[in-house]
Structures are given as structure tokens and as C-alpha cells.
C-alpha positions as CSV (number, residue, x, y, z in Angstrom):
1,X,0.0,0.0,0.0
2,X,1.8,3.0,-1.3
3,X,-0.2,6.7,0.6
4,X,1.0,9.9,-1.2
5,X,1.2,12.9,1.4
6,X,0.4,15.4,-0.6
7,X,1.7,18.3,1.6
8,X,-0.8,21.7,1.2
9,X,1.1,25.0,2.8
10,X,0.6,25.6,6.7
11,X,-1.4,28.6,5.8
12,X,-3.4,26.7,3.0
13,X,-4.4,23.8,5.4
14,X,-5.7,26.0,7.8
15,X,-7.8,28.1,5.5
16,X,-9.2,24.9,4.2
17,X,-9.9,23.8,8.1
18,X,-11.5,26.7,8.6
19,X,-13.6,26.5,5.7
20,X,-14.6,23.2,6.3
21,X,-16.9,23.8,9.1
22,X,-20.6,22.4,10.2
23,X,-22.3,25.3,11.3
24,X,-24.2,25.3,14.9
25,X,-24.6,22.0,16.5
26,X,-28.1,20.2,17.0
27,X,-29.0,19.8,20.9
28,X,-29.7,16.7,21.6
29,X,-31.7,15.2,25.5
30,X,-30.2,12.3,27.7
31,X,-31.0,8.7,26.4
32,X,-34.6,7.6,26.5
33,X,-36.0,3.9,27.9
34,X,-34.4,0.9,27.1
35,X,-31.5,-0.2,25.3
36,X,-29.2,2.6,23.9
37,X,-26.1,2.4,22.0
38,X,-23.0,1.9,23.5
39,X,-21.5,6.0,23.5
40,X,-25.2,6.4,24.0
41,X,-27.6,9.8,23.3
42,X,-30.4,10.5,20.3
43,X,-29.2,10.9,17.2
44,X,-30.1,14.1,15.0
45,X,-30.0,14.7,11.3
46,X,-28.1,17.4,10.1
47,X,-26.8,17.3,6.6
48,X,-23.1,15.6,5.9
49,X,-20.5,17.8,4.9
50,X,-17.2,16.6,3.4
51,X,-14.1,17.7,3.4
52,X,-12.0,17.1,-0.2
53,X,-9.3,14.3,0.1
54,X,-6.9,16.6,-0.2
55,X,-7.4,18.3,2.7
56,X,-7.5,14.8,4.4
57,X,-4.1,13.8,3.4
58,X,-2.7,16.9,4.3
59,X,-4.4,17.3,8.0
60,X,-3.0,14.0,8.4
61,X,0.7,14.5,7.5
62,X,0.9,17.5,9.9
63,X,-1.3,16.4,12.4
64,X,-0.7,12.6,12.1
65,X,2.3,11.7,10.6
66,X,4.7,12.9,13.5
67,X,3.5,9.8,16.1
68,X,1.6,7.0,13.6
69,X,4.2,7.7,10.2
70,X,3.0,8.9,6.6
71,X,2.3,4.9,6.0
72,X,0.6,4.6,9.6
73,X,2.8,1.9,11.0
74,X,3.7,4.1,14.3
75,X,7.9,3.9,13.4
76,X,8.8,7.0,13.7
77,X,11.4,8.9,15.6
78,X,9.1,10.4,18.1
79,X,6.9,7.0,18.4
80,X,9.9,5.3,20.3
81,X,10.0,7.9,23.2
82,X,6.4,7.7,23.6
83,X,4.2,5.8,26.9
84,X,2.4,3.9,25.4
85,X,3.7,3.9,21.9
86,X,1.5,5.2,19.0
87,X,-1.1,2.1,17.1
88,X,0.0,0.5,13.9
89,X,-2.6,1.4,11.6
90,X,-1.5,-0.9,9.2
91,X,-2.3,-4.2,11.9
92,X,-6.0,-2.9,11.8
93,X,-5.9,-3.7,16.0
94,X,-7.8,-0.9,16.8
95,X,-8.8,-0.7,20.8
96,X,-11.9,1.4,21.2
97,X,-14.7,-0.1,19.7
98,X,-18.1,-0.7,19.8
99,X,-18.1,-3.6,17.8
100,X,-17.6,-7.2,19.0
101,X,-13.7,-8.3,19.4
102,X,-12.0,-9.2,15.6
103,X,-15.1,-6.8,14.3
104,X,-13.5,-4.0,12.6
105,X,-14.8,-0.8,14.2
106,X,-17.5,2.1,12.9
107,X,-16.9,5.4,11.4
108,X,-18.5,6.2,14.5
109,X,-15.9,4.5,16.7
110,X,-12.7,6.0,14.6
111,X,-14.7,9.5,14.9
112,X,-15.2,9.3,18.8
113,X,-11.3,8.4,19.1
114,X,-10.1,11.7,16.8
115,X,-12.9,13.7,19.0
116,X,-12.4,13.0,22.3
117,X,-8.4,11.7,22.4
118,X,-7.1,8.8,24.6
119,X,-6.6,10.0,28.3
120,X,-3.4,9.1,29.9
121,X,-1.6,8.9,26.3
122,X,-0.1,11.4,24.0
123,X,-3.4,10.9,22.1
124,X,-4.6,14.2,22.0
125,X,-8.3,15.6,21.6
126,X,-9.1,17.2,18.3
127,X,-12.6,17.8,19.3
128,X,-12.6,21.5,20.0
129,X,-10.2,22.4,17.5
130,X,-11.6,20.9,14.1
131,X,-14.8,20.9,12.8
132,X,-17.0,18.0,12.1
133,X,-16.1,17.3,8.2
134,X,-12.4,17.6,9.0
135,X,-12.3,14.8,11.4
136,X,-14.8,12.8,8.7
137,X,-11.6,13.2,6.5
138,X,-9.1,12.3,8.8
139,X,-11.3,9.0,9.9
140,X,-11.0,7.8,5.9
141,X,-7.3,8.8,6.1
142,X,-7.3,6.1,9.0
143,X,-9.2,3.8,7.1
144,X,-6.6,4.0,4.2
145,X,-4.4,2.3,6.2
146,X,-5.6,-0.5,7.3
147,X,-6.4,-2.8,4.1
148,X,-9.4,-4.6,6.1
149,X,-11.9,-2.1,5.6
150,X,-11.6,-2.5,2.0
151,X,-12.6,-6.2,2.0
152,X,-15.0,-6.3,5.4
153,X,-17.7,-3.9,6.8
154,X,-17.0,-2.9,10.2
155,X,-19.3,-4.8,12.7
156,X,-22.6,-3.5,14.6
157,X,-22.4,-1.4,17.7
158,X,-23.2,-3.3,21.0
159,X,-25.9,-1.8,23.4
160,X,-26.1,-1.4,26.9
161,X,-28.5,-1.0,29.6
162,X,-29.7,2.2,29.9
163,X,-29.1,4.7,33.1
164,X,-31.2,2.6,35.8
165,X,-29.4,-0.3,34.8
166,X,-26.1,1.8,35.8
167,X,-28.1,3.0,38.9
168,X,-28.8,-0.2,40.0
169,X,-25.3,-1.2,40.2
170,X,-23.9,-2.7,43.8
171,X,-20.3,-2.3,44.2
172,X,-20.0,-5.4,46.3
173,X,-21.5,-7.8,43.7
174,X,-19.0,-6.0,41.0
175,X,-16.2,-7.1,43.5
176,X,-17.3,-10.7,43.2
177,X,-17.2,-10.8,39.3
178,X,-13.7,-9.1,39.3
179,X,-12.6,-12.5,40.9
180,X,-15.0,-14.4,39.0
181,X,-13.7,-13.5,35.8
182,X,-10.2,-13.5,36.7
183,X,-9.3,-9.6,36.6
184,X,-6.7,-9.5,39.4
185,X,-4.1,-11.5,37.4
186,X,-3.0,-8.6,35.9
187,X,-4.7,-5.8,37.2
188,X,-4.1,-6.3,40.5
189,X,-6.4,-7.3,44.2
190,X,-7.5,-3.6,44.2
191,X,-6.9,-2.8,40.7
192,X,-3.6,-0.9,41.1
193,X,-2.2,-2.9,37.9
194,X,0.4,-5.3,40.1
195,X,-1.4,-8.7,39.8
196,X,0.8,-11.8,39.1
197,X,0.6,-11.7,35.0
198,X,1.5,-8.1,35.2
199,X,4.8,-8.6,34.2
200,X,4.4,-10.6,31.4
201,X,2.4,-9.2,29.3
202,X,3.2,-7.9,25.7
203,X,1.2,-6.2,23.2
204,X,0.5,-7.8,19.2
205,X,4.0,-6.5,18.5
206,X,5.8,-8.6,21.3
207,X,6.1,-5.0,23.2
208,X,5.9,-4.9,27.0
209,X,2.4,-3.2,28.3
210,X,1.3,-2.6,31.4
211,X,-2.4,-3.5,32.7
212,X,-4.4,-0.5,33.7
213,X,-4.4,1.3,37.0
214,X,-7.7,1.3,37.8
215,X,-7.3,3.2,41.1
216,X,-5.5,6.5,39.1
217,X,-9.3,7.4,37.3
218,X,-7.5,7.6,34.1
219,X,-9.6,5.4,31.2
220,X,-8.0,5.3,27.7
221,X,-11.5,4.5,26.6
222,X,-12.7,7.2,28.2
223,X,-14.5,9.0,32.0
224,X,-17.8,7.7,31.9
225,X,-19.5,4.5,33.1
226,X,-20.2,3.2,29.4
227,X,-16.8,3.9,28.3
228,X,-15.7,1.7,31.3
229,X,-18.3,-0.8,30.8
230,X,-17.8,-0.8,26.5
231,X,-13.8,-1.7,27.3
232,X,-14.3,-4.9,28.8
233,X,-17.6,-6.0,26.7
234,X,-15.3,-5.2,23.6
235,X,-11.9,-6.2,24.9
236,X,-8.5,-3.7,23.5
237,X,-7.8,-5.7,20.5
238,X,-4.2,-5.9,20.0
239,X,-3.1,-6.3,23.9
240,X,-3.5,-9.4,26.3
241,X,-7.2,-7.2,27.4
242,X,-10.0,-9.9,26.4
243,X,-13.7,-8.9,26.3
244,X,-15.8,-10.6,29.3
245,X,-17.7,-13.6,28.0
246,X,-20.8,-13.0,26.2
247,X,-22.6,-14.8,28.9
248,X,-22.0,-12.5,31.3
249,X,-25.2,-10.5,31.9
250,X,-26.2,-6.8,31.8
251,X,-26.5,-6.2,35.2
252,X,-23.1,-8.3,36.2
253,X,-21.5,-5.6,33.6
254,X,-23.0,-2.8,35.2
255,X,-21.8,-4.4,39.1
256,X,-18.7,-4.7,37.6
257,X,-18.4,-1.2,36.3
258,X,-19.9,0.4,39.4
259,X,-16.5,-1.5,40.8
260,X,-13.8,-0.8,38.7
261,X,-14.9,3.4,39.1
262,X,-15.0,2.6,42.9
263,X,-11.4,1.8,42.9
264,X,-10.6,5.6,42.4
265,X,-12.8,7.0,44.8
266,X,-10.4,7.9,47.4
267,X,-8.4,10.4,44.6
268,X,-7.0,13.6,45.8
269,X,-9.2,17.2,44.6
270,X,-5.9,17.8,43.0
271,X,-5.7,14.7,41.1
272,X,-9.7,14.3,40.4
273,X,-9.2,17.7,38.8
274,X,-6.5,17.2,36.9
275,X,-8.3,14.4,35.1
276,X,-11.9,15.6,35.0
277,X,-13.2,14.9,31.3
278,X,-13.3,18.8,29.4
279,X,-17.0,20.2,29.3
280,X,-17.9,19.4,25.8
281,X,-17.1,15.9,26.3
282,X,-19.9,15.7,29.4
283,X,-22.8,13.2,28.7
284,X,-25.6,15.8,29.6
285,X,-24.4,18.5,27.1
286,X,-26.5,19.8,25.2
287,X,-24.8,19.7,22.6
288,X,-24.6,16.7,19.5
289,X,-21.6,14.3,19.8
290,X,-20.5,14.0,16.4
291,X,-20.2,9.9,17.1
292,X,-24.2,10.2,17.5
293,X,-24.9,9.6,13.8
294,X,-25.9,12.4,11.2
């Protein structure tokens, strides 16, 4: 797979970001009864703007290109002194999801990633600093890379139990299915990321990664309960991270949840606001997540 980078001037990109823009943002209200999807919220229809490939390539060689490479394989200089290291587009082992594990994900799924970042990597958000059809271009940029999406469609979102299904989570039950299924080999007794496996764990690439620190509050995946809850129903695809077994209830996801948050409660103010989720990204805003589909 050969990608040209066509290379647009600094001051030409930006004039073509800036054109690019959606307009005002539909409000949207909290989920209604039943079963939502996974990031969850009503979608609105708004009309589709796109941003000429072009402009694509080019947002992606100077916003891209310096962690994942111009051919996405996440060799470059910088990518070796970065914790953890930058995905290899080209393996198609892409961690957040809402699809099932081997499923490739959504445009929706890519989308959410570009807009809210990773927390606790060098991820960053793009969210409030590109508009809508400039992260639609950088999402087919992604897709470029990865050779599955042009032989498979990428798989159907999960759903999950809707807000009193969160509410009606019990810590102490959640405790019992992080033994049950086995969490504290590598995460640890209390979460901390020290269980017995720890050590020995490598990524798809034979590289050395570390389980999750549940008690630091930082979610790669994201703040919320559903982004805690869609991790382990999808698994990190790519690391040693499996998704729980299909078998395992609603509710026993939702106990299970309710525990994994519970293991950062006792946070410092300092540290809680230090990692507090930016406004825009806040469930109850009342403004359209662009991963809600147009």
C-alpha cells in the first residue's frame, strides 16, 4: 500500500480547516428507555459535509504523521519515546470499539477516538479544535491504512442498559465478578495494575504493556461509566485485554463497572481535577456528539 502525502502549505491547510466547518450544533436530551447504543444519546439529522481528500491527506501528515508515520505503521522517531507507543494502523488492531472483538470498528468508533483523544496517552483531543467534516476526513485517512476495511464492513455497535441499569449497580457484587472473571491476574487485588501476570504481558508486537491502573481514574477509553463498561464488553484488540464472556449479563457488567470506578474513589481534589473529562465531552451537554450519527 503506497499513501501519497500530498503536503498543502501551513497557511493553505488551515484556510481549508477553517472553511470546512458544520455550522451550529443540534441539541440533543439524555438517552430515553431501554436499550441505547453503547456511547449512548439520540441521534439528530443534520446534513453531511465533506471535506475534499486533499485536505485529508494533508491534516494528516501535519497532524498525524509525527506519532503514527506517513504509511501509519507508528515507526517514527518520536513514536519510540512515547508511553504507550502510538497504534500500527496498518495491523488494523484498533482498541476502542463498539463492535464485538475481531469486528472492525464504525466510522463512528474512529470519529469518537479523533474527537475525544485517549486520556493518559499522547493521544490528544481534536474535538474542539476541528470541525465535524475535518475529522470525517481524517477518519478515511485512518481507514486507508488499514487494508481490512476494503474487503469487510465494520461490525454492529453493542448496546447497553440504559441509566437505571447503571443506577442499579452494587459495588459489592461488582467485587465478586472481578474474581470471577479473573481480573486481578493482571490488574491487580484492588486494581492498582500489580497482579501476578502483570509482568508478562506484551502487546501484538511482542512489546511490554502494562495493565491498567484502575485506582489512578484515568480510562484510555474514556470517564464515563459506558466507556468503562464498553472496554471490557469489547476487549483492547491488540493487547493481552479480552472482552468478558458473552454470557455475562447486563447487570453483572453494570456491578462490575460500578466496581472498577469505585477503585478511584479515594483520589486527591488535586488529582480528580487534573483528570476531569473537558466540558464538551460531558454526557448531559446539550450539545450533538458528532459519534451520534448524522
Amino acid at each position: 500500500m503506497s499513501i501519497s502525502s500530498s503536503a498543502l502549505p501551513a497557511a493553505a491547510l488551515w484556510l481549508a480547516l477553517l472553511g470546512s466547518g458544520c455550522g451550529p450544533r443540534a441539541a440533543t436530551s439524555g438517552p430515553g428507555a431501554g436499550p441505547v447504543p453503547l456511547f449512548g444519546g439520540e441521534r439528530t439529522a443534520t446534513r453531511k459535509v465533506a471535506a475534499p481528500a486533499t485536505v485529508g491527506a494533508a491534516m494528516y501528515s501535519a497532524l498525524c504523521g509525527a506519532c503514527h508515520g506517513e504509511q501509519g505503521r507508528g515507526d517514527t522517531p518520536l513514536a519510540g519515546e512515547l508511553d504507550p507507543p502510538p497504534s500500527d494502523l496498518t495491523r488494523c488492531n484498533f482498541k476502542l470499539r463498539s463492535t464485538r472483538a475481531g469486528r472492525l470498528p464504525t466510522d463512528e468508533d474512529l470519529l469518537r477516538s479523533l474527537y475525544v483523544g485517549l486520556p493518559g496517552s499522547a493521544m490528544p483531543s481534536f474535538g474542539d479544535r476541528l470541525p465535524l467534516p475535518s475529522l470525517r476526513a481524517l477518519v478515511q485517512q485512518v481507514k486507508l491504512r488499514c487494508d481490512r476495511f476494503a474487503e469487510e464492513t465494520a461490525g454492529e455497535p453493542l448496546a447497553v442498559l440504559d441509566a437505571p441499569g447503571a443506577r442499579a449497580a452494587v459495588r459489592a457484587r461488582g467485587e465478586g465478578i472481578y474474581v470471577r472473571e479473573g481480573c486481578r491476574s493482571c490488574h491487580g487485588p484492588v486494581g492498582r495494575g500489580d497482579g501476578p501476570a502483570a509482568g508478562t504481558l506484551v502487546d501484538a508486537q511482542g512489546r511490554s504493556i502494562r495493565p491498567r491502573d484502575h485506582a489512578r481514574g484515568v480510562f484510555r477509553g474514556g470517564f464515563r461509566a459506558a466507556d468503562v463498561y464498553r472496554a471490557f464488553s469489547t476487549g483492547l484488540e491488540g493487547t493481552p485485554m479480552p472482552a468478558v464472556p458473552e454470557e455475562v449479563s447486563a447487570q453483572d457488567r453494570w456491578d462490575l463497572t460500578r466496581y472498577i470506578l469505585s477503585l478511584s474513589d479515594d483520589r486527591s481534589r488535586v488529582w480528580r481535577a487534573m483528570t476531569r473529562p473537558p466540558s464538551w465531552y460531558e454526557p448531559m451537554s446539550r450539545w450533538r456528539r458528532p459519534w451520534q450519527k448524522n
